[in-house]
C-alpha positions in Angstrom: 117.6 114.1 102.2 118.4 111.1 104.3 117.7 110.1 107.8 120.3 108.9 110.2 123.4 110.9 110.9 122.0 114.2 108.7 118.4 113.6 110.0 119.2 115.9 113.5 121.0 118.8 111.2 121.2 119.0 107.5 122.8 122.3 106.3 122.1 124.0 109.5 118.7 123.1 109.9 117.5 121.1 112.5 114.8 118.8 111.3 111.6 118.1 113.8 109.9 114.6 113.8 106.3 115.3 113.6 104.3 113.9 116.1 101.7 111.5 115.5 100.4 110.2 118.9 96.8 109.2 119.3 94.3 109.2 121.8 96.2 107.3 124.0 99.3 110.2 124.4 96.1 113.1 124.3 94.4 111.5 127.4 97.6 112.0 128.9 98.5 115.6 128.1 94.1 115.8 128.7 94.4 115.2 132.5 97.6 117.5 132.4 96.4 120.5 130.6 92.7 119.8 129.5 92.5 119.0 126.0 95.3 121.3 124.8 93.9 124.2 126.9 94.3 125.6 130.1 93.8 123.3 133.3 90.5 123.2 135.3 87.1 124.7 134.3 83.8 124.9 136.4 81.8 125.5 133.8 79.3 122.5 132.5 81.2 120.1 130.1 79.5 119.6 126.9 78.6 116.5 125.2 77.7 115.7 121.6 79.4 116.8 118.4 80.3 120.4 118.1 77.5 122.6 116.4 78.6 125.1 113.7 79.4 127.5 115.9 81.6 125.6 117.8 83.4 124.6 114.7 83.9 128.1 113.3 85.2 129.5 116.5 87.8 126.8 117.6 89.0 126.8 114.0 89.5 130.4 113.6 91.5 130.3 117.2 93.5 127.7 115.5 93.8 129.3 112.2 94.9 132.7 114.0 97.5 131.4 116.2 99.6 129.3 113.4 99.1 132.7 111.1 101.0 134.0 114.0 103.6 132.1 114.7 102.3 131.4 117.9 102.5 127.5 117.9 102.0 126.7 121.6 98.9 128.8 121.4 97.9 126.9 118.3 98.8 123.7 119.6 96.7 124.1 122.8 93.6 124.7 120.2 94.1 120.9 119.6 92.8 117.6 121.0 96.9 117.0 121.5 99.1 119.5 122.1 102.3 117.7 123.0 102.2 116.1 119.2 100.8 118.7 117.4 103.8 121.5 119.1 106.6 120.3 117.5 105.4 120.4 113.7 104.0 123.9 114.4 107.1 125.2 116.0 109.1 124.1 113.1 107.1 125.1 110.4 107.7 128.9 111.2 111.3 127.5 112.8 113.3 124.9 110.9 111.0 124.9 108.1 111.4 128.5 107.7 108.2 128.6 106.7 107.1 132.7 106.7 103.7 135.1 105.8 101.5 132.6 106.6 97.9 133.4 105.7 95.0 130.5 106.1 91.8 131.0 104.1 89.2 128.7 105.5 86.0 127.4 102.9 82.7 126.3 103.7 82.4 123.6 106.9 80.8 120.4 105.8 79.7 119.5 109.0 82.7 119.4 111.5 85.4 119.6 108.4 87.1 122.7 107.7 88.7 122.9 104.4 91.1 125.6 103.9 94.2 127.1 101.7 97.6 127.9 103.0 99.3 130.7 101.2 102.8 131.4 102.5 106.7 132.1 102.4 109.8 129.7 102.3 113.2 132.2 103.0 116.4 130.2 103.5 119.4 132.2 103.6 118.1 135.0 101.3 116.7 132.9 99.2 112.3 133.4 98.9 109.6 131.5 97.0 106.1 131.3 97.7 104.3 127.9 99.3 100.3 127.5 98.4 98.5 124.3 99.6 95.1 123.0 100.3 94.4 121.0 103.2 91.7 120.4 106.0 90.7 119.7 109.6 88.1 118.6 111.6 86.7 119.8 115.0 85.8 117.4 117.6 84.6 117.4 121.1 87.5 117.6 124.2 87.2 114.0 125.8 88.0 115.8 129.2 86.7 119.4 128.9 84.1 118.8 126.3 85.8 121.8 124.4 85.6 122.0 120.5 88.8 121.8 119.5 90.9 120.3 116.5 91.4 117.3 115.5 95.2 116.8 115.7 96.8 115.0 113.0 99.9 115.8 111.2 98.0 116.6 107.7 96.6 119.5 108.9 99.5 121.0 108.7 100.4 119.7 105.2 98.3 116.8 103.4 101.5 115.4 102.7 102.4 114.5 106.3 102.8 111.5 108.0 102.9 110.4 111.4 106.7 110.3 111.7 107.2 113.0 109.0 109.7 115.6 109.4 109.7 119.2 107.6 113.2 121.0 106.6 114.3 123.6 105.0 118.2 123.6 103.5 120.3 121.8 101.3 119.4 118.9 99.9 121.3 116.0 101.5 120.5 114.4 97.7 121.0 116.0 94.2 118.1 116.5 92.0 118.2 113.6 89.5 116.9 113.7 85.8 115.7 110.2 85.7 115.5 108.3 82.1 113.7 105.0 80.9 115.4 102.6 79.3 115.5 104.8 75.8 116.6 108.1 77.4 113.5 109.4 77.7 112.8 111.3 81.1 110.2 110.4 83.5 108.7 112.7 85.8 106.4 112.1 88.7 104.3 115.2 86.8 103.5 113.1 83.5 104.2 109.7 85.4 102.0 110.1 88.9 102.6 106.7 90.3 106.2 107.1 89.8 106.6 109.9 92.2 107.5 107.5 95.5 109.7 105.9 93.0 111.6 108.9 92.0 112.3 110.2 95.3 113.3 106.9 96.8 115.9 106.9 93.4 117.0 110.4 93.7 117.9 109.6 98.0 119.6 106.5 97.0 121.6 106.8 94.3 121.4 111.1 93.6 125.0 110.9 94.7 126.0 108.4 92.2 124.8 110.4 89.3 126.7 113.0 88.9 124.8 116.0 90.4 124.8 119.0 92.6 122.6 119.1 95.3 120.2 122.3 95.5 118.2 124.4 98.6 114.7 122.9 99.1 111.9 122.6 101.9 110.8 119.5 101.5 109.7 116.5 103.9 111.5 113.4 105.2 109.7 110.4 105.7 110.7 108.4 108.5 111.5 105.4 106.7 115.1 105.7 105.3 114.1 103.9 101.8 111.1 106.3 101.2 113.4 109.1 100.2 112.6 112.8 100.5 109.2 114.4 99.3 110.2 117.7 97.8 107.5 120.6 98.6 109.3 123.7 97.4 113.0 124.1 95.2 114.2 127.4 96.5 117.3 127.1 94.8 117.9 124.1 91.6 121.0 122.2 92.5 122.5 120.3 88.9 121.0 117.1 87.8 122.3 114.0 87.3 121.1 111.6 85.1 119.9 108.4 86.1 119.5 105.5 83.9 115.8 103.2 85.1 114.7 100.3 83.9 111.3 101.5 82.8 109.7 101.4 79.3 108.0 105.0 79.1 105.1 103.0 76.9 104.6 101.0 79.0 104.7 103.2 82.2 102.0 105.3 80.6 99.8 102.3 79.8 100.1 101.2 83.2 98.7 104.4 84.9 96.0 104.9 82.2 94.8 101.2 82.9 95.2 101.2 87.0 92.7 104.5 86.8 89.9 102.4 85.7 89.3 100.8 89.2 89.8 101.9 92.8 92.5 100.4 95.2 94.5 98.8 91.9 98.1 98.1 91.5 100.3 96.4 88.3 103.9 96.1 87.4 105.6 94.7 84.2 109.0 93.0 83.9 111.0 91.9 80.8 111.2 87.8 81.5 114.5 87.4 79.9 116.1 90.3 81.9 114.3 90.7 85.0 113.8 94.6 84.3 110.9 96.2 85.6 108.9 97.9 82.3 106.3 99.5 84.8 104.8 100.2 88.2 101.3 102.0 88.7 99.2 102.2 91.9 95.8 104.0 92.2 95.2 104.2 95.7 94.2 107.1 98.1 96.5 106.2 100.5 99.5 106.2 97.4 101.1 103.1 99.1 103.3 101.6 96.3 101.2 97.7 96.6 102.5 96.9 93.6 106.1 96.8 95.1 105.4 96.4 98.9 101.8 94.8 99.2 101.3 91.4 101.3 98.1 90.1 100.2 96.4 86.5 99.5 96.9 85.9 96.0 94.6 83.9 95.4 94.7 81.2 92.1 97.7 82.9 90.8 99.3 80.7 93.2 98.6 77.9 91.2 101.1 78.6 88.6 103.7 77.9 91.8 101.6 75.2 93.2 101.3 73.3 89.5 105.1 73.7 89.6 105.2 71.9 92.6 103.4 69.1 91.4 105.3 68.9 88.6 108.8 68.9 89.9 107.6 66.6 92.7 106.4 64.1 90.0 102.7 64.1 91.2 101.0 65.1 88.2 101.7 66.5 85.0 99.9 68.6 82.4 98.3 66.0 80.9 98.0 63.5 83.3 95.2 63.3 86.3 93.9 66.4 88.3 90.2 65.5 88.9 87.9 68.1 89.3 84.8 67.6 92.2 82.2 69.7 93.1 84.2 70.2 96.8 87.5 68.5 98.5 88.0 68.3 102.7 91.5 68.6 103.8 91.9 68.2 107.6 88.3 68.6 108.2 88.3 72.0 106.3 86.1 72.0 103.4 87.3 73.5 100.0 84.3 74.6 97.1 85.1 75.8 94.2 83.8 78.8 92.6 80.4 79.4 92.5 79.1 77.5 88.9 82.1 75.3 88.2 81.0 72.4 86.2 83.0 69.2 88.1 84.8 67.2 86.0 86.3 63.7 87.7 88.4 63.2 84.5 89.9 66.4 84.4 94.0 66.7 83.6 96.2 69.2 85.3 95.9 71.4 82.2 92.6 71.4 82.3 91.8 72.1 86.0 94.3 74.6 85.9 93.0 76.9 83.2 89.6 76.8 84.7 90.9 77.3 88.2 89.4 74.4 89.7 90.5 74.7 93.7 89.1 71.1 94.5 91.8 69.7 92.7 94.8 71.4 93.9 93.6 70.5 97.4 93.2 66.8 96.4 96.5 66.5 95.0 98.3 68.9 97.9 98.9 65.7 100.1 100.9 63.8 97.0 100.4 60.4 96.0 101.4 57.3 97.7 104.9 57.3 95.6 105.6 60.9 95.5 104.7 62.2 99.2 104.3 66.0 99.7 104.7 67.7 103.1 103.9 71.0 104.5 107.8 72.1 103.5 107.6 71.4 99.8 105.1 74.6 98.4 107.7 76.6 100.7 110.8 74.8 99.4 109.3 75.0 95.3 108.4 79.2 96.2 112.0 79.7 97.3 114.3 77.7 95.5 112.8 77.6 91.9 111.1 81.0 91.9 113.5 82.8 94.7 110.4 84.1 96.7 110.5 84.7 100.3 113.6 84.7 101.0 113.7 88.7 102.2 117.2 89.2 99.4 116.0 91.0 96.5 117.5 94.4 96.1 115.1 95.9 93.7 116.7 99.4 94.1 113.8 100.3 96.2 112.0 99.1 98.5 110.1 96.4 98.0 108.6 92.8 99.6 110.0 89.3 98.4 106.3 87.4 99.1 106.2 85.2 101.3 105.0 81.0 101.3 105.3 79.9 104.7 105.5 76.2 105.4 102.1 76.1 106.9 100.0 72.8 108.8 96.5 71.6 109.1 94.4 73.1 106.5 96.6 75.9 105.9 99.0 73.7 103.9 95.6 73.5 101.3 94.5 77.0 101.6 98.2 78.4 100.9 98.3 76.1 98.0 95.3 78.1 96.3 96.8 81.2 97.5 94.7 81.9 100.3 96.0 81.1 104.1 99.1 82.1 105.1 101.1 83.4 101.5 101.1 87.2 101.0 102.2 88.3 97.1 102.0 91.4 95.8 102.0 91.8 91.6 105.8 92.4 91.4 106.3 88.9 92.8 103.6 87.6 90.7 105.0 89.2 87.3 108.0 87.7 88.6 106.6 84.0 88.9 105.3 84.3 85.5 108.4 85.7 84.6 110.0 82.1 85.9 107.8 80.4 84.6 108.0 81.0 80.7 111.8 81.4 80.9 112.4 78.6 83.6 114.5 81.1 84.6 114.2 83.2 88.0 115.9 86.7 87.2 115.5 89.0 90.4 113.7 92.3 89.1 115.4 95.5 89.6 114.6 98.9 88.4 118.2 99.9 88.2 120.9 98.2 86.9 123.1 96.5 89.9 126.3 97.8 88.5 125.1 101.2 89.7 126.2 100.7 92.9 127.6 97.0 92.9 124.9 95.2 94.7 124.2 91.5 95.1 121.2 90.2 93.1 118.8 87.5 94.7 119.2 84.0 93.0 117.5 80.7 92.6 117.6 77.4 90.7 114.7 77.7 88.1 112.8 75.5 86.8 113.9 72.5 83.9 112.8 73.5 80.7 110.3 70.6 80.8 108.1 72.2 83.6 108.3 75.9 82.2 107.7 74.2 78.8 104.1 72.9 80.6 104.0 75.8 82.8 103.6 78.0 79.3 101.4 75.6 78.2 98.9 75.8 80.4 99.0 79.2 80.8 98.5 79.6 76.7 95.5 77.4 77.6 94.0 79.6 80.0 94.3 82.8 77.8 92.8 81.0 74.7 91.1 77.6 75.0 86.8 77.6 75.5 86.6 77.5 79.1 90.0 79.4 79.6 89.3 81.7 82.6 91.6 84.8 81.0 90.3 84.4 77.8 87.9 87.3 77.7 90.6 89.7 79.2 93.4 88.6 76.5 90.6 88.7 73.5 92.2 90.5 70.7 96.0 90.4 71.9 98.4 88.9 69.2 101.5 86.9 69.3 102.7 84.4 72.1 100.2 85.2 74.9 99.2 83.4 78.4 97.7 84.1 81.8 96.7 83.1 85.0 93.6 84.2 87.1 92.9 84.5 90.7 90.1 85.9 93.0 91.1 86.0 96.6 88.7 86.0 99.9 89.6 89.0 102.2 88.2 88.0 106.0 85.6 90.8 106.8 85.3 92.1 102.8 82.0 90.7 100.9 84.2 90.7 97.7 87.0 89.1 96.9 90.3 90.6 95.9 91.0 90.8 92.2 94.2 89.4 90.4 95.7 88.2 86.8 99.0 87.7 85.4 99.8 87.0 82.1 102.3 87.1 79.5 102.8 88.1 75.9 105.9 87.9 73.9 108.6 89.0 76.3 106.9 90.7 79.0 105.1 89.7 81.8 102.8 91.9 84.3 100.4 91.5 87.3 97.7 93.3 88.9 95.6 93.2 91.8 92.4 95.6 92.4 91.4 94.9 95.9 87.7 94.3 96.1 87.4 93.6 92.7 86.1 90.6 92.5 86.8 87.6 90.2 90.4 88.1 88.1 89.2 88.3 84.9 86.8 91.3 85.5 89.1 94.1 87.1 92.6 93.1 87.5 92.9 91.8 83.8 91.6 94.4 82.2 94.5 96.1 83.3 96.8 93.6 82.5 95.6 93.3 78.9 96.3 96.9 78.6 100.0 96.9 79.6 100.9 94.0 77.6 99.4 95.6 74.7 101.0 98.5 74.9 104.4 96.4 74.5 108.3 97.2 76.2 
């Protein structure tokens, strides 16, 4: 199902945006109707958090009125009616959602959690709905009633604030989706790929041949998401829908990303631009890997090293000295904590130890070779085709971004803190570029598909990838190599790249690695997980050595 023109009536079914206001719209509908109840009370307002009692009683009241189809009643239960009315009016109305029965478990405190058994009917057509969800009672602002805590996943834990629920055809046919062998994916064997699916089967379920079937399901507001399909009253025919992915490497990806919390990889084929994988594990199922805007941090270098290349500045084996700290426009740069200095340091060197102090000295140029706050923007766009807002991936997904930054900024971005935001599809693809010298825009399904225009760039000379490689072989191998604990043990043409990056507010740092080996490339980030080599390359180890 789509939004847009079909997102008021699809099949005959009008669809209801669910309403996700906050406190904000409830203090208005509070001064109207009292919390969600009726207006005016002389009794005593109570303060504090509601006792068990409290909690019990207003859930039940709200548990009985949505059992009954009574949704203003169970709206009023709320801490905001006017949101919360909508959803419940549809999910016995448009949702044709039937023979609801709630069975509440055992309060922690002021949560509720409970199961939802229930009916879907649509046009003669039945099948049961079961679902566990939860809520939480809270204390009226105005009345100092216990009432619920309105948010759209009480309803489903699958809603979002500007979610609709519907019940009808599909405006998309079911797809069977294949990897790049034939072999089907599903979000049931392949979790993170569920996002991806949908977004697939809405975009391009019309150009693969099938029928479309009778579902409830829910619509995201965001056009790209594509549908989230809850219940299939009725299968529609599938068409088959050739992907990019390696189902090897997919499954390596989501073993590896469940070894840490908040962790994302992807992994491309460098001499085609394919994507091989994408895993999250997060618990708010975001897809980071593809949409993320985050620091980097010394992944950048790889771009950065380019830039000094290209610019004639430095060279592999020529002089990046190494000190203990570097100032840049009265901001001071250390390096990480333990960092031997080393004045006689080359590029190579510095860069396969990480050493910050030296990209800052070097970010101004030299006398001869000038840089300015343009040229780590101009190198990220036009040799690696970043941030540019034009790749078409097939879904949706972020280009990174390297804005031409002053003052200290222009050092910190070269580092990749300040002002550049990656995510680990963009930094799989900057390996990618850099091994190949090539930029290939990565897509998950083929352009031809539906005939769109690919993102391009200029590359890099075969001399700077050639050094580029190099020092990235370094890193993954040499004594002193920062990757070379996390690439241990992995055969043929390997390289990597670490970075840890500062989050303002967060005691540690954010996680990330990219590396190569043979012909693919992949990158990961595990927020909070400190330096790259100890979460975030784990997990980039794994995929590589699970192959394409």
């Amino acid at each position: 199902m789509r939004n847009g023109a079909k997102a008021a009536i699809v099949g005959g079914v009008f669809a209801v945006m669910v309403g996700g206001a906050g406190y904000g719209a409830y203090n208005i509908v509070s001064a109207v109707s009292g919390d969600g109840g009726s207006a005016g009370t002389t009794a005593e307002k109570k303060t504090g958090p509601p006792s068990g009692d409290e909690v019990e009683e207003a859930s039940k009241k709200f548990f009985a009125a949505w059992e009954q189809g009574e949704a203003a009643k169970a709206a009023a239960e709320t801490n905001n009616a006017q949101a919360a009315k909508p959803l419940l009016v549809a999910y016995g109305g448009q949702a044709h959602i039937t023979k609801v029965k709630i069975t509440p478990g055992t309060p922690a405190g002021t949560t509720v959690p409970f199961s939802v058994s229930a009916t879907v009917s649509y046009e003669g057509k039945r099948k049961p709905l079961a679902y566990e969800s939860e809520l939480t009672v809270v204390r009226g602002k105005t009345t100092g009633r216990a009432l619920v805590d309105w948010q759209p996943s009480v309803v489903h834990p699958e809603l979002k604030t500007g979610d609709t629920l519907v019940t009808g055809e599909a405006a998309s046919p079911p797809i069977e989706a294949v990897d790049r062998n034939g072999v089907v994916l599903t979000k049931e064997k392949y979790p993170s790929l569920g996002p991806v699916l949908d977004s697939l089967r809405d975009k391009y379920g019309d150009k693969a041949g099938g029928t479309p079937g009778v579902e409830l399901a829910i619509r995201h507001e965001s056009e790209e998401a594509g549908d989230t399909s809850l219940v299939t009253l009725a299968k529609g025919e599938a068409g088959k829908l050739r992907t990019t992915f390696s189902a090897g490497a997919q499954a390596a990806a989501e073993k590896a990303v469940k070894r840490f919390a908040e962790s994302s990889v992807v992994a491309v084929k460098p001499s085609t631009g394919e994507v091989l994988a994408i895993a999250n594990h997060r618990e708010d199922g975001f897809n980071a890997a593809f949409e993320g805007k985050v620091a980097p941090g010394s992944t950048m270098k790889i771009i950065t090293a380019a830039m000094f290349i290209d610019n004639g500045v430095t060279s592999m084996n020529s002089p990046a000295p190494c000190p203990p700290d570097a100032v840049w426009m009265s901001t001071k740069f250390p390096n990480l904590k333990g960092m031997q200095p080393n004045e006689g340091a080359t590029l190579a060197n510095s860069f396969m130890r990480s050493c910050n102090t030296a990209f800052v000295k070097l970010i101004d140029g030299t006398d001869e070779k000038p840089l300015t706050d343009e040229s780590l923007t101009t190198e990220a766009q036009e040799r690696f085709g970043l941030g540019k807002d034009n790749w078409k991936t097939g879904i949706v997904s972020f280009d990174g971004s390297v804005p031409a930054s002053p003052g200290p900024y222009r050092a910190a971005n070269a580092i990749g803190q300040g002002q550049v935001q990656m995510n680990p599809l963009n930094m799989a693809s900057v390996t990618a570029t850099a091994i190949t010298g090539t930029f290939r825009q990565p897509v998950v399904v083929s352009p031809k598909l539906d005939n769109r225009q690919l993102a391009t760039a200029r590359g890099l000379s075969s001399d700077t990838a050639a050094q580029l490689k190099q020092m990235m072989r370094l890193t993954a191998t040499a004594p002193g190599g920062t990757a070379t604990q996390a690439m241990s043990g992995l055969g043929g043409d390997i390289g990597a790249k670490t970075g840890s990056a500062e989050v303002d507010g967060k005691e540690t740092s954010d996680s990330w690695f990219t590396g190569f080996r043979n012909d693919i490339a992949a990158a990961a980030m595990v927020q909070q997980g400190g330096h790259g080599g100890d979460a975030a390359g784990p997990i980039v180890a794994q995929v590589l050595r699970a192959g394409g």
